[in-house]
N, C-alpha and C positions, 0 to 999 in steps of 0.2 A: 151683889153679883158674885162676889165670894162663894158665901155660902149658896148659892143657886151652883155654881162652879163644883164645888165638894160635894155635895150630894148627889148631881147628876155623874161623880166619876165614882161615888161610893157605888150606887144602885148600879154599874157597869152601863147604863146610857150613853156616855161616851163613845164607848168602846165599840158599841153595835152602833151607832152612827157612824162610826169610822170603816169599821167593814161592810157596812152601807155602801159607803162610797166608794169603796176598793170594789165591792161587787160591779158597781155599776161603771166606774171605769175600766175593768176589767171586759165587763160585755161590750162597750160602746169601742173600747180599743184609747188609750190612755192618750194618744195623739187628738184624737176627737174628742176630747170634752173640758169645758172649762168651767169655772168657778160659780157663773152663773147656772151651769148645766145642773150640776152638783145643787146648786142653793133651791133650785127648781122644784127637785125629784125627794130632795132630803127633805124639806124644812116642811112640808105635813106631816112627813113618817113622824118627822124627830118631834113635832107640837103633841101628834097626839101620844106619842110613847111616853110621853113623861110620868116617869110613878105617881098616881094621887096621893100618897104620903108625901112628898117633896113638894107636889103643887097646895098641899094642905098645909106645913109645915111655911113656907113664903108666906103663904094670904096672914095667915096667925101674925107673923113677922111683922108683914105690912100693917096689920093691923093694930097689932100693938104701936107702932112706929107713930104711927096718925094720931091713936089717942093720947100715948104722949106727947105729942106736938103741940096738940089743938090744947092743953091742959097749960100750955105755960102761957 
């Protein structure tokens, strides 16, 4: 989760999900929206923005991770 963390703030993903969400409570008016509003509206953007270098970069991870596992 770390490095999922680091790369999504190197690539600046972060940061456009965050002005995401400033955008849209800004339209909705900052009193009207809450947390699950937010989880709603972001959480497709923010799935499919993810760089394929970083979604490529995890799988390799995980992968190696398993085949070391399964070896011992």
């Amino acid at each position: 989760m770390e490095l999922l963390r680091e790369r999504l703030v190197e690539c600046g993903w972060r940061d456009e999900m965050k002005a995401l969400c400033r955008a849209y409570a800004r339209k909705k008016g900052r009193n009207n929206v809450t947390v699950d509003d937010l989880i709603h509206v972001i959480t497709p953007k923010g799935r499919a923005s993810v760089p394929d270098p970083v979604k490529a970069e995890l799988l390799q991870r995980i992968r190696s991770f398993l085949m070391s596992s399964s070896l011992r």
